[in-house]
PAZAPA-4460 file (N, C-alpha, C; in steps of 0.05 Angstrom, whole numbers, plus 32768, in hexadecimal, padded with zeros to 4 digits):
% residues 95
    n_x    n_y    n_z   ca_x   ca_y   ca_z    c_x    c_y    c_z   seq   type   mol
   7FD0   82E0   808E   7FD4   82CB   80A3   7FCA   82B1   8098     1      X     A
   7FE1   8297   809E   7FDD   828A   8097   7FC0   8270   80A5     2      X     A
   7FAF   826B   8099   7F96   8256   80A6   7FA2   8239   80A5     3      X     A
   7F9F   822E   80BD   7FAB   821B   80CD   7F91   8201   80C3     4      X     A
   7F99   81ED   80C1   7F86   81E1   80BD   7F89   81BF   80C9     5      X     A
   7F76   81BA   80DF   7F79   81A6   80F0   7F6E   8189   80DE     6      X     A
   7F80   8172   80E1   7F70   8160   80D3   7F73   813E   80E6     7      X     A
   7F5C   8139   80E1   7F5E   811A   80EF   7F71   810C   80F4     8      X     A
   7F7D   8100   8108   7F87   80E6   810D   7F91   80CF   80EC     9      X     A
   7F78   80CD   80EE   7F76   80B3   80DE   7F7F   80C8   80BB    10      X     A
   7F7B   80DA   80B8   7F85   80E8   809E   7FA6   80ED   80A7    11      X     A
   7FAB   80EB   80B2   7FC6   80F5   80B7   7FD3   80E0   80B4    12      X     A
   7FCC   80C9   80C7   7FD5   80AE   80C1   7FD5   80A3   80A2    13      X     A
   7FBF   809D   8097   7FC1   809F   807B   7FD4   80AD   806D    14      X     A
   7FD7   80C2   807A   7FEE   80D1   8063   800B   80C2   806D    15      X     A
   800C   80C2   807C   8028   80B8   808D   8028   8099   8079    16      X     A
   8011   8091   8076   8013   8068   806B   801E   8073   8052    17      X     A
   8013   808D   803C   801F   8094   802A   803C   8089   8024    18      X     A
   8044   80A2   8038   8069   80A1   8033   806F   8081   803E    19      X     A
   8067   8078   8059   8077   8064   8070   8074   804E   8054    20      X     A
   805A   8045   804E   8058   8033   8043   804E   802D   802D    21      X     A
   804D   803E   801B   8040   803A   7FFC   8059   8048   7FEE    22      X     A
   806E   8059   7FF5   8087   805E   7FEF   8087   8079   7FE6    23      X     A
   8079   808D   7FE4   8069   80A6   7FDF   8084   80B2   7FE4    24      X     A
   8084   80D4   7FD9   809D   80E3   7FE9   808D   80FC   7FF7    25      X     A
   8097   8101   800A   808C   8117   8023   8079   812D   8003    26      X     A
   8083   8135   7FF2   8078   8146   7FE0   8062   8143   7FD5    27      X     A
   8066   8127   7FC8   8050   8118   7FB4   8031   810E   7FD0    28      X     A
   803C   8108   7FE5   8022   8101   7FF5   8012   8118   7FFC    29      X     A
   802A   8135   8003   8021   8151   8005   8009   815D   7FF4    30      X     A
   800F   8159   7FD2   800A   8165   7FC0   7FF0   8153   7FBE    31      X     A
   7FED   8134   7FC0   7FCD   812B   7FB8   7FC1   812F   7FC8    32      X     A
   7FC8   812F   7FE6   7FB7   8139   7FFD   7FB5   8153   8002    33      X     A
   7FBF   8167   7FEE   7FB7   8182   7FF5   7FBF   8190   800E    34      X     A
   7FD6   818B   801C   7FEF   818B   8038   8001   8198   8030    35      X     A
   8014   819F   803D   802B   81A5   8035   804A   8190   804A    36      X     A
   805E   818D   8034   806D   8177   8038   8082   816C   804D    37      X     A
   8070   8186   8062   8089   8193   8083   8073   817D   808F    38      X     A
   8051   817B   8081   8046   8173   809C   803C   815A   809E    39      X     A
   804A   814D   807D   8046   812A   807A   805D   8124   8087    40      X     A
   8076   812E   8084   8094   8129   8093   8088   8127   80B0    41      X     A
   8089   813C   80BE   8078   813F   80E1   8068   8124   80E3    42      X     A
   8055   8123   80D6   8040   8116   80D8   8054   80EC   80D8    43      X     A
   8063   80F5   80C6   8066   80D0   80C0   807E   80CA   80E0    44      X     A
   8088   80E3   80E6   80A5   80DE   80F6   808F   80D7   8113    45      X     A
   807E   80F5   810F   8070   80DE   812B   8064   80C9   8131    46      X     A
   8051   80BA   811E   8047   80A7   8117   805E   808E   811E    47      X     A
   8073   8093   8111   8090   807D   8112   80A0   807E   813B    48      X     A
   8097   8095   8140   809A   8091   815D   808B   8086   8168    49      X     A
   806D   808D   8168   8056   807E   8174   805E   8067   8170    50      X     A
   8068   8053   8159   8067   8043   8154   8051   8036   8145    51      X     A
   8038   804A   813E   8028   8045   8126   802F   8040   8111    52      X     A
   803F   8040   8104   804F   8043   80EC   806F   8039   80EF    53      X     A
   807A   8026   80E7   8095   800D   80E4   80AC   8022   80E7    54      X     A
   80B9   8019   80F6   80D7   8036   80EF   80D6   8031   80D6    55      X     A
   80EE   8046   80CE   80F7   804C   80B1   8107   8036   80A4    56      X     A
   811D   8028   80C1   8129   8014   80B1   8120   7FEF   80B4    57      X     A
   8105   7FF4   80BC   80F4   7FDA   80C0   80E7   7FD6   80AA    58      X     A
   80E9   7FB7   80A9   80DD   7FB3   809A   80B6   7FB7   8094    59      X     A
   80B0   7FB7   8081   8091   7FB9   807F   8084   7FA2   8077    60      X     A
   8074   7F97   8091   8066   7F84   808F   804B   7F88   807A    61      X     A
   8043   7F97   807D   8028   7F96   8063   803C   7F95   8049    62      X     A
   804F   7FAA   8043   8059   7FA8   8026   8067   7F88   8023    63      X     A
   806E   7F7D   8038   8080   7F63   802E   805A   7F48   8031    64      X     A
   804B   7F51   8036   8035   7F40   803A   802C   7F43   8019    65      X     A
   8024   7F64   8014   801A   7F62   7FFB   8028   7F4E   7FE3    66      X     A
   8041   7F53   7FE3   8053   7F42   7FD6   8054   7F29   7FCB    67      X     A
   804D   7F1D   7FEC   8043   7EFF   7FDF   802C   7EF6   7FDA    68      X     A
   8019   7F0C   7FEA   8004   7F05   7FD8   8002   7F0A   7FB8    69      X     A
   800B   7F21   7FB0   800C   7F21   7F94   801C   7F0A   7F8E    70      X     A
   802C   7EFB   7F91   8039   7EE0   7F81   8020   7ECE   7F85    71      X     A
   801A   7EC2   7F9A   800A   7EAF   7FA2   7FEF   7EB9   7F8F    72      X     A
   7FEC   7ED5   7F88   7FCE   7ED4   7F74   7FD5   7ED2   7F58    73      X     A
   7FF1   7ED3   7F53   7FFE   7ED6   7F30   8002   7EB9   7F32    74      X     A
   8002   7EA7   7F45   8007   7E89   7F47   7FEB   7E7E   7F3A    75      X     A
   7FD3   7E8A   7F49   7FBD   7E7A   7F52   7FB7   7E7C   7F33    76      X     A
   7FB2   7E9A   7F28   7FA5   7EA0   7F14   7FBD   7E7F   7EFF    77      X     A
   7FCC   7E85   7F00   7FE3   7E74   7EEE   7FCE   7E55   7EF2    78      X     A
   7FCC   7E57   7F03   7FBD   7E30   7F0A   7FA1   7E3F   7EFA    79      X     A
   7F92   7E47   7F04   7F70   7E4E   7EF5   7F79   7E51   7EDB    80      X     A
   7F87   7E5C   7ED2   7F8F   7E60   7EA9   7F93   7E3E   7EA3    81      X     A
   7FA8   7E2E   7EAF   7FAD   7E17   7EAA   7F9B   7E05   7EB4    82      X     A
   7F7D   7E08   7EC7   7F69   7DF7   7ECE   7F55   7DF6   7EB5    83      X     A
   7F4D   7E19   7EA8   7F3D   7E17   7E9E   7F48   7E14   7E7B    84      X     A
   7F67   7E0A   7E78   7F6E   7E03   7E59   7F5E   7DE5   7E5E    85      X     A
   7F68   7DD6   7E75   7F5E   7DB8   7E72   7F4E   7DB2   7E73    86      X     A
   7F32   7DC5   7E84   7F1E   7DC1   7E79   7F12   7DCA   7E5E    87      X     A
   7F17   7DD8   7E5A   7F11   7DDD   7E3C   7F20   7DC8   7E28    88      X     A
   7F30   7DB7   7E21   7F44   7DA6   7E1A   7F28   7D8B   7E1D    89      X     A
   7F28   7D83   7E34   7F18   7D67   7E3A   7F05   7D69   7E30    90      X     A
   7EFA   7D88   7E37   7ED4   7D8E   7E2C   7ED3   7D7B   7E0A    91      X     A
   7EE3   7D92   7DF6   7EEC   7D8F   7DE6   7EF5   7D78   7DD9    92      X     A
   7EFD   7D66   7DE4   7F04   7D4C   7DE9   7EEC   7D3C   7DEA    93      X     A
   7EE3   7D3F   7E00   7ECA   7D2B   7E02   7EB4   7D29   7DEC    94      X     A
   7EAE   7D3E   7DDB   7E99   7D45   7DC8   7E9B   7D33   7DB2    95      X     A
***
């Protein structure tokens, strides 16, 4: 007989962010969380009814947020690389 095994809210959710939103497949979130891949499926379809979790064909606000933040930090770093050539340039300069 098979042992049933009850798990948190907030673990279940997590698994569901797996697939909904880090792009995971029902198997691969199964297999690192030690689950099997009937009960990340269950788990994300209800989550997506609750409405905890974006339907399937909505868009994802954290994944399209991360996005620009990663441009806006490959920008910033781009300005700090080009702040600290000119100072080093003037330092250099001034001596």
């Amino acid at each position: 007989m098979a042992k049933y095994r009850k798990y948190s809210k907030e673990f279940r959710l997590q698994a569901a962010r797996l697939v909904a939103e880090r792009g995971y497949s029902y198997a691969e979130a199964a297999e690192r969380l030690g689950t099997t891949s009937w009960s990340v499926r269950s788990w994300v379809k209800k989550f997506r009814q609750t409405g905890e979790l974006p339907a399937e064909h909505e868009s994802k606000p954290e994944a399209d947020e991360m996005r620009e933040l990663r441009k806006e930090n490959a920008r910033l770093q781009l300005e700090n690389e080009i702040l600290k050539k000119a100072a080093a340039y003037f330092a250099k300069e001034s001596l």
